[in-house]
LOSETOR-19041 format. One record per residue: residue in one letter; x negated, z, y of N, C-alpha, C in turn; residue number from 1. Coordinates in Angstrom, 3 decimals, m for minus. Each point is the difference from the previous one (the first is absolute). Layout:
<rs>
R rest   n.east     n.up  n.north  ca.east    ca.up ca.north   c.east     c.up  c.north  nr
R    a        X        Z        Y        X        Z        Y        X        Z        Y NUM
...
</rs>
This chain:
<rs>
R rest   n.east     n.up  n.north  ca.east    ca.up ca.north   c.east     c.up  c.north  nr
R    x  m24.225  m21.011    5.421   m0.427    0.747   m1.151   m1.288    0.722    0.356   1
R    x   m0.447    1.498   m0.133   m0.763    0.684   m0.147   m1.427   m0.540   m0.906   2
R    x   m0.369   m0.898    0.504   m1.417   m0.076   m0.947   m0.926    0.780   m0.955   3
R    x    0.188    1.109    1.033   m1.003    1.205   m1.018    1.061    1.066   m1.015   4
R    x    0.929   m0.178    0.445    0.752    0.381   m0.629    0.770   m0.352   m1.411   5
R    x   m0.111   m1.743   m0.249    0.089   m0.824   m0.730   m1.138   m0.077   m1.121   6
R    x   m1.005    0.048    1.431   m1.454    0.322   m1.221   m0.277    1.169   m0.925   7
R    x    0.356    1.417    0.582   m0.068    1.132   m0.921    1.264   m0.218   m0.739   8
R    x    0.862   m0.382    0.019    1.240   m0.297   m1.551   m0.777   m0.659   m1.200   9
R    x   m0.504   m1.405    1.061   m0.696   m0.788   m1.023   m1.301    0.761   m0.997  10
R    x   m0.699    0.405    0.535   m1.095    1.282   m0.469    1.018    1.299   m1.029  11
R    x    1.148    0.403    0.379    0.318    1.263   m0.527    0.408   m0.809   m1.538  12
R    x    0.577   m1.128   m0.045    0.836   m0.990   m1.443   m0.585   m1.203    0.062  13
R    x   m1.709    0.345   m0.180   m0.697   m1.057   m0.241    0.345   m0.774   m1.310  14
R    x    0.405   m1.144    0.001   m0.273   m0.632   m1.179    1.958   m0.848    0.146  15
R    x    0.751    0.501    0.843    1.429   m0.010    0.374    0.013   m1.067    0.993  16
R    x    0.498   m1.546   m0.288    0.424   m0.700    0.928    1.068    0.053    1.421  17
R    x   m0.614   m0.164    1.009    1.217    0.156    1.348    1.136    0.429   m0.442  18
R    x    0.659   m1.483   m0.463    1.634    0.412   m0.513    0.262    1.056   m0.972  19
R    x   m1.046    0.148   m0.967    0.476    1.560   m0.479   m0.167    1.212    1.100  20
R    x   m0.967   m0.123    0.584   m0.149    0.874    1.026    1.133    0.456    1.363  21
R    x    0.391   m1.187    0.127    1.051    0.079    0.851    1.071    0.536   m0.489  22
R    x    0.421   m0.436   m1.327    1.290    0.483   m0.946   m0.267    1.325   m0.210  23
R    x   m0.652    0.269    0.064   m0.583    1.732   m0.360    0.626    0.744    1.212  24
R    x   m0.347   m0.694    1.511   m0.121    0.945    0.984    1.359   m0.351    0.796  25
R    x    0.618   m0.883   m0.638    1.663   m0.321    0.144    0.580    1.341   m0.809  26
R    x   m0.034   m0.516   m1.218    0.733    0.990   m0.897   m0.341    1.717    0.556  27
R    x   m1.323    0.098    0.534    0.184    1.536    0.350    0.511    0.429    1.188  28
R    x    0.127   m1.449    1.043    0.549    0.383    1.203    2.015    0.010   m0.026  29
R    x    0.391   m0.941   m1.331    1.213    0.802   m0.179    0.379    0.828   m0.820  30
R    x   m1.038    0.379   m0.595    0.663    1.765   m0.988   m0.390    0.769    1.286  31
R    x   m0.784   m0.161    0.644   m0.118    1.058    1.483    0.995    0.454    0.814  32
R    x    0.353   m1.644    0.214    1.303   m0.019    1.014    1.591    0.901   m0.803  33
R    x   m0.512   m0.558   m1.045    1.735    0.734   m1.014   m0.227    1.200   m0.173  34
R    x   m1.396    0.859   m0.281   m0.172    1.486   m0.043    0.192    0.632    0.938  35
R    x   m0.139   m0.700    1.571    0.369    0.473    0.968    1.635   m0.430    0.468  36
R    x    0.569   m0.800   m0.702    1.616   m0.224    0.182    0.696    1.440   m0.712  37
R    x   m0.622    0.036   m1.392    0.464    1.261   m1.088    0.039    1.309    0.506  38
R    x   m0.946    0.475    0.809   m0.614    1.207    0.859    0.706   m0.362    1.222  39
R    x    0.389   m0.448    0.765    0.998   m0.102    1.095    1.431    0.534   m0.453  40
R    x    0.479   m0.842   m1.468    1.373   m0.011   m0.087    0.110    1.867   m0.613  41
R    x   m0.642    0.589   m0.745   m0.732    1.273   m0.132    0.260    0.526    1.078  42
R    x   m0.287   m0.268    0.685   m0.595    1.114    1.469    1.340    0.538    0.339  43
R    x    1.451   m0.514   m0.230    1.190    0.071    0.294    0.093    1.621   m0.792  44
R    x   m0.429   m0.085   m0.935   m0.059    1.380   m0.998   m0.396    1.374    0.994  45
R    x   m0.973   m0.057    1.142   m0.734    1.131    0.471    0.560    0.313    1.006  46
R    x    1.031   m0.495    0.323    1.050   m0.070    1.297    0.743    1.026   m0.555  47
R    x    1.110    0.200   m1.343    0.837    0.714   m0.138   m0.468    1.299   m1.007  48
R    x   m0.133    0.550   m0.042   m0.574    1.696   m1.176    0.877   m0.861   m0.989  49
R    x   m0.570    0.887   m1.350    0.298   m0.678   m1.387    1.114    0.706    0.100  50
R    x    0.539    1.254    0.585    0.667    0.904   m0.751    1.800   m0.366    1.339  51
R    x   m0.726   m0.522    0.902    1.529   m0.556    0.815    0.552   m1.186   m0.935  52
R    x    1.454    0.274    0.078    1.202   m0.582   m0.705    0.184   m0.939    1.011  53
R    x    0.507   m1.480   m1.049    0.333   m1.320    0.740    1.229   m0.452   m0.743  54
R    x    0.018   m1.374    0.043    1.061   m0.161   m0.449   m0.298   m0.313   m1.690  55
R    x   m1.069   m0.052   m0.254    0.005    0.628   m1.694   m0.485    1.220   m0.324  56
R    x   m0.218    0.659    0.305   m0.083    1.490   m0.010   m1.454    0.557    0.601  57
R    x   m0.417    0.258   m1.116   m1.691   m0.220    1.272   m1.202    0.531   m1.390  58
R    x   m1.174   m0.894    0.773   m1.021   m0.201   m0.981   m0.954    1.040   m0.635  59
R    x    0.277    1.335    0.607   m0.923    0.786   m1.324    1.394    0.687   m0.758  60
R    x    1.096   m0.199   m0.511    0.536    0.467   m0.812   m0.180   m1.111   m0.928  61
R    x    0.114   m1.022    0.411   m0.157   m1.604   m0.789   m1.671    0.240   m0.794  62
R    x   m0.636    0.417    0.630   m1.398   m0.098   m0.258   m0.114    1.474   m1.335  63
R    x    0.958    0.629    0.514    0.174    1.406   m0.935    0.468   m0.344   m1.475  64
R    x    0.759   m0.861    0.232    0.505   m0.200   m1.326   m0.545   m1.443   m0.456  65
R    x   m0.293   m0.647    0.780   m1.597   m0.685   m1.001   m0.563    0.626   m0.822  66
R    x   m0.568    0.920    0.602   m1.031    0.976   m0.450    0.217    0.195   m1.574  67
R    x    1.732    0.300   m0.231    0.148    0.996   m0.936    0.340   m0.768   m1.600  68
R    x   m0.226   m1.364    0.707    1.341   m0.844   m1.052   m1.366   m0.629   m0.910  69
</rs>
């Protein structure tokens, strides 16, 4: 464990016991990890143009008639 590093947490949520502290820096290290799972599975999107046809037709006509409804 990072000592000084432990120490400025402790300083930034003064008044916040370890185990809350730790639960804090759990919980943000897996919404991190899942925002970066979400943005991976995404990334599949920048590979194909909105406007090429697949096997459901293709995503800015879909996005077109979002728009309208």
């Amino acid at each position: 464990m990072d000592g000084a590093l432990l120490a400025e947490a402790r300083t930034r949520r003064a008044g916040v016991n370890d185990a809350k502290l730790f639960d804090a820096a759990l919980t943000a290290l897996v919404r991190s990890s899942r925002a970066s799972e979400i943005d991976a599975a995404y990334a599949a999107y920048d590979d194909q143009p909105l406007d090429e046809a697949d096997a459901w037709g293709n995503l800015a006509s879909f996005r077109d008639a979002a728009a309208t409804s």
